[in-house]
C-alpha positions as CSV (number, residue, x, y, z in Angstrom):
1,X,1.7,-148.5,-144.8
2,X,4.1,-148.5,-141.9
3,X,3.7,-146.3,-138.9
4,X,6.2,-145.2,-135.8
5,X,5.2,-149.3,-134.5
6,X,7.2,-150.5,-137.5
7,X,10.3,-148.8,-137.2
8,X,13.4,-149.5,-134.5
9,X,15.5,-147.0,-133.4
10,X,14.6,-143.6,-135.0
11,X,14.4,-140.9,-133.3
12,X,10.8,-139.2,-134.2
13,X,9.6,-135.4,-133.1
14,X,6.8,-133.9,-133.5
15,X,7.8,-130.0,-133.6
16,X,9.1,-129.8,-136.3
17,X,7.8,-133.2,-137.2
18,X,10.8,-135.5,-137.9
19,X,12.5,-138.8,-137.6
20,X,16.5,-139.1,-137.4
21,X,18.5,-142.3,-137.7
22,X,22.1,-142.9,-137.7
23,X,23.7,-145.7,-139.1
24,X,27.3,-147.0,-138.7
25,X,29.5,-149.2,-141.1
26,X,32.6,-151.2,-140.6
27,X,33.8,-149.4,-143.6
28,X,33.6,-146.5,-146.2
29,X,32.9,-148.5,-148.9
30,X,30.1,-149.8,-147.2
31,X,28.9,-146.3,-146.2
32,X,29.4,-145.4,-149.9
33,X,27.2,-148.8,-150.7
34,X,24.4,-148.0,-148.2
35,X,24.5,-143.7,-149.2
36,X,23.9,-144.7,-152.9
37,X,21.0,-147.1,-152.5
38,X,19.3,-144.6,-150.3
39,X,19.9,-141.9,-153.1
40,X,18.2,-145.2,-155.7
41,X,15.3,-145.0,-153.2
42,X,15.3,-140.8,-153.3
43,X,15.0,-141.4,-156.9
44,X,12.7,-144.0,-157.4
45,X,10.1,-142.5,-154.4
46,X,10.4,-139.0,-154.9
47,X,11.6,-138.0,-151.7
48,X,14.9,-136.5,-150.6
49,X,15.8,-136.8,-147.2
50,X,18.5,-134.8,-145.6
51,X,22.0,-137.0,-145.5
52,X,24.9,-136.1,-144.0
53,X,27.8,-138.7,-143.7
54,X,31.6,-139.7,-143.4
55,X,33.9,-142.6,-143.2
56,X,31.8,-144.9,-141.2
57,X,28.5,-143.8,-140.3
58,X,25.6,-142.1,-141.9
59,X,22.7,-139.8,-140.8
60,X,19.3,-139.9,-142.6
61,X,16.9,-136.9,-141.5
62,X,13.1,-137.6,-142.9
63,X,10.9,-134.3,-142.5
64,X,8.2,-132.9,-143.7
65,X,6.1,-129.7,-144.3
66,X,2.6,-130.8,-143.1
67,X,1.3,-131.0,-139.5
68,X,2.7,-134.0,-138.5
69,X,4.5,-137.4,-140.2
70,X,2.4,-139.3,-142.9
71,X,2.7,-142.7,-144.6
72,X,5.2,-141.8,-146.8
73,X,7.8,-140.6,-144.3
74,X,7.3,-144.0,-142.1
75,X,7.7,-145.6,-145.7
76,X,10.7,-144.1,-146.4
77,X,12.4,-145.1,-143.1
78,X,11.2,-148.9,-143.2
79,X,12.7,-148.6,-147.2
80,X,15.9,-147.0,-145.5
81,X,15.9,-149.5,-142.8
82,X,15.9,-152.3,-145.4
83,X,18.8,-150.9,-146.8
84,X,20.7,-150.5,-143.9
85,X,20.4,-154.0,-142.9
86,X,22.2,-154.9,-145.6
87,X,25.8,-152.3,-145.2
88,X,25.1,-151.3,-141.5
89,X,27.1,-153.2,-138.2
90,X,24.7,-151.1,-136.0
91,X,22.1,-148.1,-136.0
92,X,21.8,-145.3,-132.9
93,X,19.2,-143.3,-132.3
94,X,20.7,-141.7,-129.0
95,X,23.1,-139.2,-129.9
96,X,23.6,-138.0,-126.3
């Protein structure tokens, strides 16, 4: 079970309680690479995060509908960070 501890460079809040990640690529096809393991890992989990990407970067919004953010959100981003490691040149948090 991972909690926030685990995970580098999301951005968590807790009203609403979410977590949001963005991840840039050197190139689309890497994007495209990293967007469809993440939709493997919706699959195989059950859980659909919100997604929004282009060209060279990728945002991955984890939410949910109870109180605050449980196992299987901080799951899902240590699974999404795994993924990333492997397509993404960096990852930002800080979108100010």
């Amino acid at each position: 079970m991972a909690d926030s501890s685990d995970l580098t460079d999301w951005r968590i809040d807790n009203k609403p309680p979410v977590m949001t990640k963005r991840y840039e690529f050197e190139s689309y096809d890497k994007t495209r690479l990293f967007v469809n393991a993440l939709a493997d890992l919706s699959e195989n989990t059950g859980y659909f995060p919100n997604l929004t990407f282009s060209q060279t970067q990728a945002t991955v919004t984890i939410f949910t509908d109870e109180p605050k953010l449980g196992d299987k959100e901080f799951d899902f981003a240590l699974d999404t960070d795994k993924i990333g490691s492997q397509y993404s040149k960096i990852s930002v948090s800080n979108y100010d």
